[in-house]
Structure formats: structure tokens, C-alpha cells
C-alpha positions in Angstrom: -195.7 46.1 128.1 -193.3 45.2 125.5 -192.3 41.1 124.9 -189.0 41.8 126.2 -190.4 42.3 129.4 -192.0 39.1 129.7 -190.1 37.7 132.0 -189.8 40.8 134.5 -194.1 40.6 134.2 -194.4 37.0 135.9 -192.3 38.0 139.2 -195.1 38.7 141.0 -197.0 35.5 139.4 -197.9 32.7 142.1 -194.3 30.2 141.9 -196.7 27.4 140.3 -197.8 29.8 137.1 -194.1 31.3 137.7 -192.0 28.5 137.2 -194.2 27.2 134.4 -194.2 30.3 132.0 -190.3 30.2 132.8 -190.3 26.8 131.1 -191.7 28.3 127.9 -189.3 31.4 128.1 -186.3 29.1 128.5 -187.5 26.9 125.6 -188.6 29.7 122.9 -187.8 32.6 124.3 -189.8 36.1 125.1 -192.7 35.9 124.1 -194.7 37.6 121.7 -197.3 39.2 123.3 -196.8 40.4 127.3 -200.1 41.3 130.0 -200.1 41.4 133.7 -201.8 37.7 133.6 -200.9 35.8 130.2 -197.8 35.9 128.1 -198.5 34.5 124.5 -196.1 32.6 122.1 -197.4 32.5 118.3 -195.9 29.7 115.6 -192.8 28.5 117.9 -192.4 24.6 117.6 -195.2 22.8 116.1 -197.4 24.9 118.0 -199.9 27.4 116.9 -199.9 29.3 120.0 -198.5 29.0 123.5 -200.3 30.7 126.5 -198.9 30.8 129.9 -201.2 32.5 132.8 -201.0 33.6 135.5 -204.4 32.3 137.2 -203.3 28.2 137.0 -205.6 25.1 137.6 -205.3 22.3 140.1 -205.9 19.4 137.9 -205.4 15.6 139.7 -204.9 13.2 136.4 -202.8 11.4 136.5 -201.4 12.9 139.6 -202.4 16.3 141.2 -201.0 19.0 139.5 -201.1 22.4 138.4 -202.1 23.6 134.4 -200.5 26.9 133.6 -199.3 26.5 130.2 -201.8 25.9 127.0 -200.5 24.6 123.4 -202.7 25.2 121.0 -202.9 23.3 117.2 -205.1 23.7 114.7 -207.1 20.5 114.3 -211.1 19.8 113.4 -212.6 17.2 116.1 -215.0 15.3 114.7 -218.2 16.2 116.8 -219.0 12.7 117.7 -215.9 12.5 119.0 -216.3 15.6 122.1 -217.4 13.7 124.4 -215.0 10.7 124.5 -212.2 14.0 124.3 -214.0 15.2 127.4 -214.1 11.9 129.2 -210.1 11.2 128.5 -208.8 15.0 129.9 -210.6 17.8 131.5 -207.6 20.1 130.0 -208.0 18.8 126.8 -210.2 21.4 124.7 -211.8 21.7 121.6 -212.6 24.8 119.7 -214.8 23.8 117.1 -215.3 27.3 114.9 -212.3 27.8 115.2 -210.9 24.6 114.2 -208.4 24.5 117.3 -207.9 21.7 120.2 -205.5 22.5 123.2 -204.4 21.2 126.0 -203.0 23.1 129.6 -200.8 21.4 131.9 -197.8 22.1 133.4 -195.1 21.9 130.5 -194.9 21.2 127.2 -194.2 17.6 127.6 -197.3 16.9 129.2 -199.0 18.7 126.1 -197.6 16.8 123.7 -198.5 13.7 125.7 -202.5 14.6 125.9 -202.4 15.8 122.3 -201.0 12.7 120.9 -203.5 10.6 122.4 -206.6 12.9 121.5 -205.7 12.3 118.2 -205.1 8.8 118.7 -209.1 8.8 120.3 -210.3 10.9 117.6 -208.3 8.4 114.9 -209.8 5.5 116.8 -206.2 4.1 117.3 -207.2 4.0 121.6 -210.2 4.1 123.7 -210.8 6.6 126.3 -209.2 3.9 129.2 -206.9 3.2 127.1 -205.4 6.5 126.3 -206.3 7.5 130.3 -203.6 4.4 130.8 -201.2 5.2 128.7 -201.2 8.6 129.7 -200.5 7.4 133.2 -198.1 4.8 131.7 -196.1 7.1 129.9 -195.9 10.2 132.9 -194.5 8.1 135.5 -192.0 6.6 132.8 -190.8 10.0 132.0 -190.0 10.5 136.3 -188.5 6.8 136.0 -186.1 8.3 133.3 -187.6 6.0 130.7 -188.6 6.6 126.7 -191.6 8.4 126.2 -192.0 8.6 122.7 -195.4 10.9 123.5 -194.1 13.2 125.0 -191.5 13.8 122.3 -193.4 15.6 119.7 -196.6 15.7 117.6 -196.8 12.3 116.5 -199.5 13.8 113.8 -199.7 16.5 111.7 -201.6 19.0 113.0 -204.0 21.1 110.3 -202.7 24.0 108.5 -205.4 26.6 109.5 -208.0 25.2 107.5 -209.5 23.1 110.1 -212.6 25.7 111.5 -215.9 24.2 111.0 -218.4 27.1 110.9 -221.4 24.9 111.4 -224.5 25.0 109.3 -227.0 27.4 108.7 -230.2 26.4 110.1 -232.6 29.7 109.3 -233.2 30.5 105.9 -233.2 34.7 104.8 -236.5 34.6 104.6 -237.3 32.9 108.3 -234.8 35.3 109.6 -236.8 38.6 107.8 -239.8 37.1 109.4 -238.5 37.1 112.8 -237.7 40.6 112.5 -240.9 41.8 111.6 -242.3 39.7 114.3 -240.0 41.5 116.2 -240.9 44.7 115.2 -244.5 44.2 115.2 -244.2 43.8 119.2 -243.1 47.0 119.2 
């Protein structure tokens, strides 16, 4: 499939995945990057990548919903901080190798939204009930018609591709050579 055909590939999507890649298209356009189930966005907006699936996620904070769409940003997540990430949003993932948080919901809005208070966890700027309250807060302000300034933009910069943590090395050449010969000794 070519990206021009992007938004011919999701007409047979269920109307919940449907109508949420059709935000994305009417936002940034085609997309880069077209398969029967995922249609891929790279560098548009302050995102790194946008995927939109077709297989979508019933998800009930702060209200029950579905998550289609993922925005990903490069960002390095203090490991001491995963857990408290994983206690605020279920949709809210960290890639530590790779140096990448997302976060899938519906729209982009709600994106920004659960972004903006991971970093403000990782930062130590909220607690985990408190950004679970503002969340909350700040989504049924935006159906009131009422300012949400986190669900504006990135109120951070994100990292600029340098934010991979490869981990540490933990067996030496030598322990590793004597594994394999252990190995190889068992035949």
C-alpha cells in the first residue's frame, strides 16, 4: 500500500479505530507509512511518531473509552520513576532502550494531556493522585468548553533522540567465554 491510500485502508476498520485514525489524517495528513492494521505518522507536530491501529483498547480512566491513537516522544524515564508512571495511566508507556514514552488514547488531545503530567510525575512537580486528578480535572473541562492548557501542547521539551538508555553490562568477556565453553562442554 502506498500512504496515499491511507485513508481508503481504514474503511473496513471497526468505527471506534476508524474515526480515531481519521482524526490524525484530518490533522497531518496521509500518513507515512500504510498496513491493513496501523497507519504511521513520523516527525509531524512535536511528535516523534504517531500510530493509529486498527485493533483499539477499552480503557475506563477517567471515563470508559477507547485508545486507538499512540504519540510517541523521545524521553529517558528515570527508572525509579516506572512504577509511579504505571500507577498514574495504564496507556502511558515507557520504552527504556529505546529512550521513548507514549501514550494511546483516543486523540491527540488526550495525549498531550497524559504526557504532560508524566513528565510533571517524573519532574516531581505532582504525585500520582494528583496528576490522576488533574487528569480528570482537566478532561471534563475540555467537554465543559473550558481552558485546558494540557491538552494544548508539550508543555516540556521532549529529548532530541539521545534519550535511549542501553543499560549496563553485567557479564564481563571473560564470564561470557566461559559460559560458552560450559556450553559446549555439555555437548
Amino acid at each position: 500500500m502506498t500512504a496515499a491510500q491511507g485513508s481508503r485502508s481504514i474503511e473496513d476498520w471497526p468505527e471506534e479505530s476508524r474515526e480515531a485514525a481519521r482524526l490524525v489524517i484530518d490533522r497531518y495528513g496521509e500518513p507515512d507509512e500504510v498496513t491493513a492494521t496501523q497507519l504511521t505518522w513520523h516527525r509531524r507536530g512535536p511528535w516523534k511518531r504517531i500510530v493509529a491501529t486498527k485493533t483499539f483498547y477499552r480503557h475506563d480512566f477517567p471515563v470508559p473509552h477507547i485508545d486507538a491513537v499512540e504519540s510517541v516522544i523521545d524521553y529517558r524515564v528515570p527508572v525509579d520513576k516506572f512504577s509511579q508512571l504505571a500507577g498514574f495511566d495504564g496507556s502511558v508507556v515507557v520504552e527504556r532502550t529505546a529512550g521513548e514514552v507514549s501514550a494511546r488514547c483516543h486523540d491527540e488531545q488526550a495525549n498531550l494531556l497524559a504526557l504532560n503530567l508524566m513528565h510533571d510525575i517524573v519532574t516531581g512537580a505532582k504525585t500520582v493522585p494528583e496528576a490522576r486528578a488533574y487528569y480528570a480535572q482537566e478532561f471534563a473541562d475540555d467537554r465543559r468548553r473550558k481552558p485546558t492548557p494540557y491538552m494544548e501542547g508539550l508543555r516540556f521539551t521532549p529529548g532530541d533522540g539521545n534519550a535511549a538508555d542501553p543499560d549496563v553490562r553485567v557479564l564481563s568477556d571473560e564470564d561470557l567465554a566461559a559460559a560458552v565453553r560450559e556450553g559446549e562442554a555439555r555437548g
